[in-house]
N, C-alpha and C positions, 0 to 999 in steps of 0.2 A: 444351575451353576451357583456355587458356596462361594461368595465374593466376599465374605463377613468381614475376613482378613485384609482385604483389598480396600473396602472401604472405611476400615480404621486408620490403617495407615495413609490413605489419600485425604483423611478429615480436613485438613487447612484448602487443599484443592476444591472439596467437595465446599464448604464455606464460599469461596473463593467466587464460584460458580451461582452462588444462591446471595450473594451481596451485588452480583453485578445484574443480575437478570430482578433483585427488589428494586437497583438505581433506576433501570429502564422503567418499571413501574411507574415509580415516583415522582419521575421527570413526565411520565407522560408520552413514552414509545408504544406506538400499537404495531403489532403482527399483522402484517398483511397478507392477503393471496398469492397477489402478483406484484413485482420490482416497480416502484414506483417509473423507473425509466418506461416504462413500456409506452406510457402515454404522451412519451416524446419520440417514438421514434414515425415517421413519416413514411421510409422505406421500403426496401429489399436490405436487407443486410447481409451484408457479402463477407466471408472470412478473410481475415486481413494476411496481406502477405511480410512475414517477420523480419523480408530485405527493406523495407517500406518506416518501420521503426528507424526513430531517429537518430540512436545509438548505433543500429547497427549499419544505415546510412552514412554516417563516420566513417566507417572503417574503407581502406583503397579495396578498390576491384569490384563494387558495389556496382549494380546499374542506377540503382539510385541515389540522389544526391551531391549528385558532381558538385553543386554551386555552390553545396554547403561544404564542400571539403576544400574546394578552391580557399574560401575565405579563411580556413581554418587553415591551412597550406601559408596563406599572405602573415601569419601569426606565427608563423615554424611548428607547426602540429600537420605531420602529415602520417601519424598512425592511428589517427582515430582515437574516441573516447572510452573508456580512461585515457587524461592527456600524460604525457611524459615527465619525469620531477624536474620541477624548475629549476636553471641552477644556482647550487648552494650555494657559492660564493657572494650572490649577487641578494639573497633574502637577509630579511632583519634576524635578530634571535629570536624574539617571539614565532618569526613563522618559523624558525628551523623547528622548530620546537610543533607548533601546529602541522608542519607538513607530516614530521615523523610520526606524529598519533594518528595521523587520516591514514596512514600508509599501512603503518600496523593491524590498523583497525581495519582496514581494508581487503587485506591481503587473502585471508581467510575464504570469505565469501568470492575471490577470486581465483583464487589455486585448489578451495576444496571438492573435490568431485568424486567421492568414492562409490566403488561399487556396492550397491546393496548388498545385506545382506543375504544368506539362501535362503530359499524358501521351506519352511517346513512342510515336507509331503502332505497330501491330501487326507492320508490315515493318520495325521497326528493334532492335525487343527482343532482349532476349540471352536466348537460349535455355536451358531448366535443363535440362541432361539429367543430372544427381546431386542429389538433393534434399539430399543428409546434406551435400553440398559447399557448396550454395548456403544453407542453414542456419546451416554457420560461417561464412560469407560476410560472413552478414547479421547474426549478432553480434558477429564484430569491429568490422563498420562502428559499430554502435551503443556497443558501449566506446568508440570515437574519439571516436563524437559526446560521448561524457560520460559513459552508462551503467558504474556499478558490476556488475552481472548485467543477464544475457537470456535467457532462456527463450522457449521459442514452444510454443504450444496448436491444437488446432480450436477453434474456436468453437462452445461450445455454447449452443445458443437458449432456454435456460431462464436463464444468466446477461445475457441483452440484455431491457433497460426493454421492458415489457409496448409502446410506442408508438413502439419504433424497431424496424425493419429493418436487418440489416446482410449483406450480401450474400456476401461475402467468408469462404471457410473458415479462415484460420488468424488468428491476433493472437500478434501479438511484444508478449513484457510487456520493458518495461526498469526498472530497480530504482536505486535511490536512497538511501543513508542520510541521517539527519541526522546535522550536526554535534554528534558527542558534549557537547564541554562547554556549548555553547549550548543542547542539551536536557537536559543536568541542572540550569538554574536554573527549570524546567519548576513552577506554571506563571508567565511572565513576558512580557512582548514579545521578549525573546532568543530562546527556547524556538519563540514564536509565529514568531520571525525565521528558527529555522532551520527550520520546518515551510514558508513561503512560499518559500525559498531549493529546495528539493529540489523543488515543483510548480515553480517559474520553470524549472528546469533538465532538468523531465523534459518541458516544451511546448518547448524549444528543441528537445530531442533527440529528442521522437516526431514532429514538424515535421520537424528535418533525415530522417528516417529514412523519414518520410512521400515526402520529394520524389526520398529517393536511389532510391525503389523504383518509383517511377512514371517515373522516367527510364531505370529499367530495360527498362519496357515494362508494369509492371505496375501495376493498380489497387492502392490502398493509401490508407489515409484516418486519420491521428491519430483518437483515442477521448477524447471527453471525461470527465472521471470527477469532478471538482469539484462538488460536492453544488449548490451556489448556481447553475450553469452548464446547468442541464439536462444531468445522467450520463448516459448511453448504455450502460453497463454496469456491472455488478455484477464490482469488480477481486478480493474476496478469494477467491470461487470458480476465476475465470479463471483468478489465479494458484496458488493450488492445483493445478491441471488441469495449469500448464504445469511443474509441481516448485518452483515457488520456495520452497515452504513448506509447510505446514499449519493448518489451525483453531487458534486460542488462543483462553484465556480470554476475552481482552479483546475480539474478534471481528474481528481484525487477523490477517493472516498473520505465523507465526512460521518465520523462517528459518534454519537451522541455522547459517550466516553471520552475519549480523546482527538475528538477536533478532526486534522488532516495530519495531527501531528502520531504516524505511525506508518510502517510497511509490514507489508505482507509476503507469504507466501502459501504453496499449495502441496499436499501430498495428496496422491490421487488413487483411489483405491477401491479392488471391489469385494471390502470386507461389507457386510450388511449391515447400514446405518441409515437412521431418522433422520432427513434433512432440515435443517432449520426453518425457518419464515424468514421473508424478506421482512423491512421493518417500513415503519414510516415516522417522521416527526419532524414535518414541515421543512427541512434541508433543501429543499427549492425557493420555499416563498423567504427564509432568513436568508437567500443568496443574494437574493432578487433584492433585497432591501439594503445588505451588505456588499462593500465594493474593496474592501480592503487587501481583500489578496491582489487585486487589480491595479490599487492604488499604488502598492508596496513591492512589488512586482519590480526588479531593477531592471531586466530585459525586456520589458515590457510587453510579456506576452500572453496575459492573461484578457481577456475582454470587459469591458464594461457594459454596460445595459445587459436587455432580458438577451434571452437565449436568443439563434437564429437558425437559418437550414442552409445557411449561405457558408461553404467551407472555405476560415482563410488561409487553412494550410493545406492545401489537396493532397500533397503528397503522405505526409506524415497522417492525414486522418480521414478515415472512411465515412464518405457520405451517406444517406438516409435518415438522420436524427436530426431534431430542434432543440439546439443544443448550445454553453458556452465550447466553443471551438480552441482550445490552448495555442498556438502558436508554438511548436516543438524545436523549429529552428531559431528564432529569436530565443529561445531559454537555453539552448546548449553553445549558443554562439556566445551567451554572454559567461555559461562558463569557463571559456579561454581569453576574457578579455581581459585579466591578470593573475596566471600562473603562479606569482610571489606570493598572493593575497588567499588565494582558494584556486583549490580543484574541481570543485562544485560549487555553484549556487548554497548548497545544504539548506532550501528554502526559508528565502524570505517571505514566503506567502507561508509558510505554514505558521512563524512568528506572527503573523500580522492577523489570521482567523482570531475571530472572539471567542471560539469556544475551544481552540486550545489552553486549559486551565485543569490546575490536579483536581481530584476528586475531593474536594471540602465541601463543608454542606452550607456554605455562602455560595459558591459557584453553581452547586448542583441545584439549590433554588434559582438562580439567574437562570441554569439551562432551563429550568420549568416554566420560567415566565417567558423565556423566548418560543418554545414550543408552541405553547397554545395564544401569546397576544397578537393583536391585530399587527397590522404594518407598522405603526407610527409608534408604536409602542417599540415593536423588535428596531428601527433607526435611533429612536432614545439611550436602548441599551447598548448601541454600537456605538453610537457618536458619545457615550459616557467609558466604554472599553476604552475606544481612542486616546480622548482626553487623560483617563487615570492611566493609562499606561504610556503618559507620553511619546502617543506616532505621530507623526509630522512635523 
């Protein structure tokens, strides 16, 4: 296959690809075998059921979560989350103004659900005969479409909702940041505006990516991951599996790039592709030493100290791992504890990680001394984050 033409014109993509896989280098990420989680889990791991998520325990008719709808109900929210628009009359100007960009920004990722497109016949597909070619292939296309990072995985069947089947061996994650200074007025409708902005933009681009690969010849089907949406999969494992990151605190993927500050999503397909490495770069032991998501944490639901096996939210989180456990209903209760103010949280734990920072090569030295220094070294550099970027 004559790609000569494909890869002139995808040259900035191609770049693109070969500058972020030199950062990993240079900071110090190594390729591992297997997903660093592995050597927390203790169990049986059971596939989670998607009524069980906390979002979609919101919603009436649910068998679970009565207690959490109750309190949500004593609040006037009795349709579940997404909460209702506050009303206008009653907000300042600035929020009029922040609610309507969370709303717009939102809307997108919430109404768009198109049908793929067809499948190009069997006699017309383009044949893979290099998997590792057709891999970079398929993430440049997806930086075009928009994607910041791409990664690709198998699919493993412990992370798909205990009620779905998905047929298809691999899943391409694409990655997403938010817009830094809109998530540091976190939490606010700005905050909440750039959390709907990055899901708006990863259903265009796991859609576009969805139709580019079935007109290749090949099945492929966007993954919903929107808690309210009926999920389909469990993203932070997947992504893990495919390297994007590792386990945090906060029970978000932390990426050596960008921090906790990004979302994802997954198109799942069984065109023939090279799956990534999982990665490694100490994102447990600078957890262990960092508390700040915990600290900063307005609903107070994130943990401090080391991991445990003790689950303290049973409902919202499956047992078998030694783990930090998030607390899913203190985080969504405290997004309705003012309507005027925000519709989400839009993370205050993600403003508060230290390695959410652009890619400059002052920061990207800090991420290399955090990588590889001892304990008391990686608390120096935290408690000097702190301090220079006045939290507390």
């Amino acid at each position: 296959m004559d790609l000569r033409k494909f890869d002139q014109a995808f040259l900035p993509f191609e770049a693109k690809l070969l500058a972020q896989e030199e950062l990993r280098k240079r900071i110090g990420v190594r390729e591992v075998d297997r997903p660093t989680y592995e050597k927390y889990i203790i169990g049986p791991i059971e596939r989670f059921d998607h009524r069980r998520n906390g979002f979609m325990a919101s919603i009436p008719g649910n068998p679970f979560g009565e207690e959490m709808r109750q309190r949500l109900k004593a609040r006037g929210i009795e349709g579940g989350i997404p909460l209702p628009p506050p009303p206008y009359n009653e907000l300042e100007p600035e929020d009029r103004i922040g609610y309507s960009l969370n709303a717009a920004a939102r809307r997108l990722c919430q109404e768009y659900h198109p049908q793929p497109l067809p499948q190009t016949p069997h006699e017309g597909r383009v044949e893979v005969t290099d998997r590792r070619q057709m891999s970079r292939l398929v993430k440049k296309v997806a930086l075009f479409f928009g994607a910041e990072m791409v990664r690709i995985t198998r699919v493993d069947p412990r992370w798909v909702y205990q009620d779905i089947e998905i047929p298809h061996p691999f899943a391409i994650i694409a990655v997403v940041p938010h817009v830094r200074s809109m998530n540091k007025t976190a939490p606010s409708h700005y905050s909440g505006a750039a959390v709907s902005d990055t899901y708006s933009r990863l259903k265009f681009i796991s859609v576009q990516l969805t139709d580019f690969v079935r007109l290749l010849g090949y099945d492929a089907m966007y993954r919903e991951t929107l808690g309210m949406h009926k999920p389909e999969m469990l993203m932070v494992p997947m992504a893990i599996d495919a390297g994007v990151g590792e386990f945090a605190r906060n029970g978000h993927v932390l990426s050596p790039e960008f921090g906790i500050n990004m979302r994802l999503k997954a198109v799942t397909t069984d065109l023939p592709l090279k799956a990534d490495k999982p990665i490694s770069f100490g994102a447990h032991e600078f957890c262990m030493a960092c508390e700040q998501c915990a600290e900063f944490c307005p609903g107070k639901a994130i943990p401090f100290g080391p991991p445990t096996q003790e689950v303290a939210d049973p409902l919202y989180n499956n047992p078998g791992y030694h783990k930090w456990y998030v607390n899913a209903e203190r985080c969504l209760t405290f997004w309705t504890a003012s309507r005027k103010k925000w519709s989400t949280c839009g993370g205050r734990c993600i403003v508060a990680c230290p390695w959410n920072k652009p890619d400059k090569s002052w920061h990207n030295l800090i991420r290399r001394v955090a990588v590889h220094a001892p304990s008391t070294v990686k608390k120096m550099l935290i408690w000097g984050d702190k301090t220079f970027y006045r939290r507390g």
